[in-house]
N, C-alpha and C positions, 0 to 999 in steps of 0.2 A: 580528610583531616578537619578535625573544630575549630573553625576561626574564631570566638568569640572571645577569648581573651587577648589574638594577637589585634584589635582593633587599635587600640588605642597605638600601640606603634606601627602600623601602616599608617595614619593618619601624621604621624612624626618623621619616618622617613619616605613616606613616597613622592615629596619635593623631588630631595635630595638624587632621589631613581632614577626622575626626569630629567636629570641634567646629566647630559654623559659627555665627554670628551674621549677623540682619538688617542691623543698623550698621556692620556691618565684621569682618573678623579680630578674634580672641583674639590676645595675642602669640602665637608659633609656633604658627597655624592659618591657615583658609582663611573664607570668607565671600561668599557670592553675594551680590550688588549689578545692580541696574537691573531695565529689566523688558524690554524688546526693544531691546537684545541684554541676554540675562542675561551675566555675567561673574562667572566665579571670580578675588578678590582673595588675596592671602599678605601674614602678617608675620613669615616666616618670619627666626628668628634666625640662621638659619646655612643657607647655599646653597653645593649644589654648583656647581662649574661648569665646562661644557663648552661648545663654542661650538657653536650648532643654528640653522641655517637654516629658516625658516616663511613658507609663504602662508597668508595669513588667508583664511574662507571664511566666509560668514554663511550659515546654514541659517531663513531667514525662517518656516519651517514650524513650528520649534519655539524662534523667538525666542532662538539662542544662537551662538555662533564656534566654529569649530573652527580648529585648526593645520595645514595638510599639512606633516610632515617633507620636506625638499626637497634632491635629492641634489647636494652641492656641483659635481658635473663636468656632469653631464646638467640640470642643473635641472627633472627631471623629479619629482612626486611618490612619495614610497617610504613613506608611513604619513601617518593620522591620526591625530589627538589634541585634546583640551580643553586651551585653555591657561590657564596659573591665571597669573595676572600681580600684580605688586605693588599694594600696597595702595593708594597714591597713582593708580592706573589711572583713570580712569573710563568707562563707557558712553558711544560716540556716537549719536543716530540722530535725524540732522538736515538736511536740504533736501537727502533722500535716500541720505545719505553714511551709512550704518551699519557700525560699528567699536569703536573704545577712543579713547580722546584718554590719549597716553603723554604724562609731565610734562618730559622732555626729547626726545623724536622729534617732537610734536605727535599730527597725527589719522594714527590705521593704520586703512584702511578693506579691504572685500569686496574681495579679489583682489591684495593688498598682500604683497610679497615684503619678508622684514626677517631681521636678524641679530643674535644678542644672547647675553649667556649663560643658562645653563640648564641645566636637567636632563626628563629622561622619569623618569616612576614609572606603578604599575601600579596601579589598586584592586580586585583581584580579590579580595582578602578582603573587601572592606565589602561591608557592603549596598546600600548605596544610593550614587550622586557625591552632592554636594551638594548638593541643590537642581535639580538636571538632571535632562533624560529622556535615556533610553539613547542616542538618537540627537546628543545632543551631548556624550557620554564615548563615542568608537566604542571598541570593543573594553574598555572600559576602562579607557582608556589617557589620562594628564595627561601634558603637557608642562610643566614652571614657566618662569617669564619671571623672571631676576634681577632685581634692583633694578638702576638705574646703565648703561651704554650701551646702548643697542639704536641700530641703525642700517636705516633703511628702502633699500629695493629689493634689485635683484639682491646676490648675495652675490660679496665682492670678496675679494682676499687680504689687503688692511689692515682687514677687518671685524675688530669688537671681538672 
């Protein structure tokens, strides 16, 4: 994936990355939550936003979601990613169904096509993601999940 024009916001929020808390986000940071599925939350004051199509994908090996980028004409996959999602998110994994429970979509589970806003950022300067093994930051690569619409399945033309 071309990082060149996401520079200028990794330079804005990879503070904010660095600081993570047990109980949740710092204002304008991130914070790992749950235990299978782990999930990166945000209370992030200010989001970009572009609209990004995602299938959710649970990697049960290392207890964590990834995103595939999903190409709006082919609906085929064209990148992955860690999705940090709002703070209000929480972990599902329940009478099999492993995912997030969003506060307006309900449950997005393993293999869950959704549309929402957002942004990609890169953490190749940090050390470390948050609390993740490398295999669920691939490349090192986040996607954010805005606060406010997300719309599950296929991706339509009146998506948010």
């Amino acid at each position: 994936m071309n990082i060149s024009w996401r520079l200028p916001l990794l330079a804005a929020v990879s503070a904010a990355l660095v600081a993570c808390s047990p109980d949740g986000p710092a204002s304008d940071g991130t914070a790992v939550v749950g235990d299978d599925p782990r999930i990166v939350v945000h209370d992030f004051s200010s989001e970009l936003d572009m609209l990004v199509y995602l299938r959710l994908e649970y990697l049960p090996e290392h207890g964590c979601l990834v995103a595939h980028s999903i190409d709006f004409e082919t609906h085929e996959s064209v990148g992955v990613s860690a999705p940090i999602w709002p703070k209000d998110v929480e972990p599902l994994n329940k009478d099999g169904r492993i995912g997030v429970i969003h506060p307006e979509a309900g449950e997005l589970v393993d293999g869950d096509d959704f549309t929402s806003g957002g942004s990609y950022l890169s953490t190749s300067d940090l050390d470390e993601a948050p609390g993740l093994p490398e295999e669920c930051v691939p490349g090192g690569e986040f996607v954010t999940i805005n606060t406010g619409p997300l719309e599950k399945g296929p991706y339509e033309e009146n998506s948010p």
